[in-house]
Residue, then its C-alpha position, 0 to 999 in steps of 0.5 A: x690921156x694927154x700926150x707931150x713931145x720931147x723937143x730937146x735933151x736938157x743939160x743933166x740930160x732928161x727929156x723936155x717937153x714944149x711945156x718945159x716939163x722934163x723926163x727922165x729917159x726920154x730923148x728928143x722925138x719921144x711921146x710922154x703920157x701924163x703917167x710919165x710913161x715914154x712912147x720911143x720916137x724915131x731918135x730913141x733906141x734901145x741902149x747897147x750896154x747891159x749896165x745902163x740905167x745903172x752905171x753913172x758912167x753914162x746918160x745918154x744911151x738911149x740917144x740915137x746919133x743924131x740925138x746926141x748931136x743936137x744934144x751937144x750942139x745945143x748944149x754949146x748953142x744956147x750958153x752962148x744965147x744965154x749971154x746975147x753972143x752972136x756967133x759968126x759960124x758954128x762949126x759941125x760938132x765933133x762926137x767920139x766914137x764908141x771905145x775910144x775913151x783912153x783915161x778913166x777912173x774905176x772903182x773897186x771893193x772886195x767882197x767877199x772871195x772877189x771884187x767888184x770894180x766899175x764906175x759908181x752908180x749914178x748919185x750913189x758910191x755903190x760900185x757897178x760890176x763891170x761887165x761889159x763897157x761901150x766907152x773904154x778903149x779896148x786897151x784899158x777895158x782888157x784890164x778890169x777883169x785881171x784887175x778884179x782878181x788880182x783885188x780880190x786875191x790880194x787887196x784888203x777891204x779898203x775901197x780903191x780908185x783905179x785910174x788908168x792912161x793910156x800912155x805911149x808905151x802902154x797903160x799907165x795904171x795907179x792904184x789909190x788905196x791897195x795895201x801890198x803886204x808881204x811878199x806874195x802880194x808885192x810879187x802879184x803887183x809885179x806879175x801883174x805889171x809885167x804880164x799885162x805889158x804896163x808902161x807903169x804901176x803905181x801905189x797911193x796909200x794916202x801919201x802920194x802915189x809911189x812907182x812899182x813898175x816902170x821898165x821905161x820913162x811913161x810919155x804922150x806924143x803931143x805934136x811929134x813930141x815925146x812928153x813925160x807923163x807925170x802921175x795924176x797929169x791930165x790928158x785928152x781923154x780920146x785921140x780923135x777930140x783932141x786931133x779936132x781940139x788941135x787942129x782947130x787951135x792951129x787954124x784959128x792961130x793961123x799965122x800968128x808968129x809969137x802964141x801965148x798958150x795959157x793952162x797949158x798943161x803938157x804942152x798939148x797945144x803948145x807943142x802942135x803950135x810950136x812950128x813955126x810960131x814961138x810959143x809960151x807955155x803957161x801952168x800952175x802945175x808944177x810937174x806938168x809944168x817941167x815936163x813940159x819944159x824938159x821935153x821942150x830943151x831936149x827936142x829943140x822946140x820953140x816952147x818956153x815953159x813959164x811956172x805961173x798961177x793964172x788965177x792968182x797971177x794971170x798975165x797982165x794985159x801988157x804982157x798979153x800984147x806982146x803975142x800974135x794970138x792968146x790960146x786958153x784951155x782953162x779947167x772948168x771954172x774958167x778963167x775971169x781973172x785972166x780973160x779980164x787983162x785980155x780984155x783990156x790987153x791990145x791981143x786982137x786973136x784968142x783961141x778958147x777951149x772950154x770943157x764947161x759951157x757956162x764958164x765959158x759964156x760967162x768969160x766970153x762975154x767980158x771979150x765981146x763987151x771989150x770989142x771982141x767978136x766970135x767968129x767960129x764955135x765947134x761943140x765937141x763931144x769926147x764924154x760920149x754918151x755923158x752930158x759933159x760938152x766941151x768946145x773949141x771958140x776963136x775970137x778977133x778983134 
């Protein structure tokens, strides 16, 4: 019976033979039989949650370290092959660590006198009953078993999104599709809330969510900066990508005095940046954009925040001339309306952070035909065990 090496992980995250023929389970260094059976090799090793192979929450168990970082860095290395960029230096891929992931969405649905609650099955909405879990921060998994009670003692039969944050003052959680009726329910949320030391609880019945519970204002320290976490607002999802997210930014800006920071979002960029460079803050988001704003004013930073649609409105290249350097952290479309005025713009420094690859590649290439090069690119991955890959990328011009 003929045998195949796996040479590499692909990006939905089977294995790959030199034939291109791709396993699923497989990892790089594997022998594959012709019956599709998997002989482990050296970078396959036995997965550390019970739920693997079940739970959609993660692909790549199997992986060992290094597997898992060739699989990032290639992920990132051939999109910008794809479009024939050359890169001046690539950057050692960052991987976070195990229980380090601190905002998550749940799921959960009664059954019978309990409730099952976890991520989705992969390509399936069936539920996985989380028992165990090697990526949620400690601080966010410690909530699903007093979460499951508290459904199946007081939830109806709706199914409910779970969405939890870690926030400054404690876990920030919501609850999308939990009916609270009468008073021994609305008195459980509450006991919940205070017993678990949540920063907030909050209800989405379909209409928006509505605070139960905030005994303080829930914030995120970007920088040194208290900012105020509006609902459904979107942060890092682990400390240690975003330290390496910021710090990259802050070393590719170098010393550039005045920095347009674009999808700004919270200010996650725009407030580690803020000294000693002036920085214009711009989002769409309306409440991401004023409590960006709100904690610039109150703390005397150098940021002003701009309410702005990039996509339908992006900053027009001679706006985008006026700053010493162009920060983008766009969502996972990109951002082609805004990278062409930056490419007829004179801006000679641009920073991009990416959490989509292809995206990316795609816009870069338009900053590389208008005379841009790439000087440093950094895979990083934050969704350990997942295939989703982010990067950080600096070009001059």
């Amino acid at each position: 019976m003929s045998e195949e090496t796996i040479l590499r992980i692909a990006a939905k995250g089977d294995g790959v033979t030199e034939n291109g023929r791709h396993v699923s389970g497989a990892v790089t260094g594997d022998t594959v039989r012709e019956d599709e059976t998997i002989l482990p090799g050296p970078h396959h090793v036995e997965p550390p949650c019970r739920h693997f192979g079940t739970c959609g929450g993660c692909q790549l168990q199997q992986a060992d370290e290094a597997a898992l970082r060739q699989f990032v860095t290639e992920r990132v290395a051939f999109a910008a092959e794809a479009q024939e960029l050359n890169v001046g230096e690539v950057l050692l891929t960052h991987l976070s660590p195990p229980c380090t992931r601190r905002r998550a969405t749940l799921h959960a649905l009664k059954a019978g006198k309990s409730a099952v609650i976890g991520f989705r099955e992969a390509r399936s909405t069936r539920v996985v009953d989380m028992r165990e879990c090697h990526i949620l921060a400690p601080e966010l998994f410690a909530l699903v078993s007093p979460l499951r009670n508290l459904i199946a003692k007081h939830s109806g039969r709706r199914p409910i999104d779970i969405s939890l944050t870690l926030a400054d003052q404690g876990v920030d959680c919501q609850l999308k599709g939990f009916t609270a009726e009468g008073l021994a329910a609305t008195e459980a949320l509450l006991d919940f809330a205070r017993d678990h030391g949540l920063a907030r609880l909050a209800l989405d019945q379909g209409y928006g969510a509505e605070t139960v519970w905030e005994p303080e204002p829930v914030t995120i320290t970007l920088g040194s900066i208290p900012v105020g976490l509006p609902q459904n607002s979107f942060r890092q999802p682990t400390r240690d990508g975003e330290q390496v997210l910021v710090s990259d930014t802050a070393e590719f800006v170098g010393d550039a005095r005045t920095v347009a920071d674009l999808f700004a979002g919270l200010g996650t960029f725009a407030f580690a940046l803020s000294d000693p460079a002036k920085v214009l803050a711009v989002e769409a988001a309306r409440d991401a954009h004023l409590a960006c704003k709100t904690a610039a004013n109150m703390r005397g930073v150098p940021v002003h925040a701009m309410h702005r649609d990039l996509f339908r409105n992006p900053l027009t290249a001679e706006e985008v001339s006026r700053f010493g350097a162009i920060v983008l952290d766009p969502p996972r479309a990109g951002a082609r309306e805004q990278v062409a005025q930056i490419a007829q713009s004179t801006a000679s420094r641009v920073v991009y952070v990416s959490c989509n690859p292809s995206s990316w590649a795609r816009d870069v290439k338009t900053l590389v035909d208008a005379g841009f090069r790439l000087e440093k690119l950094r895979p990083v991955g934050q969704f350990r065990w997942s295939t989703h890959v982010e990067l950080t990328s600096y070009f001059t011009r």
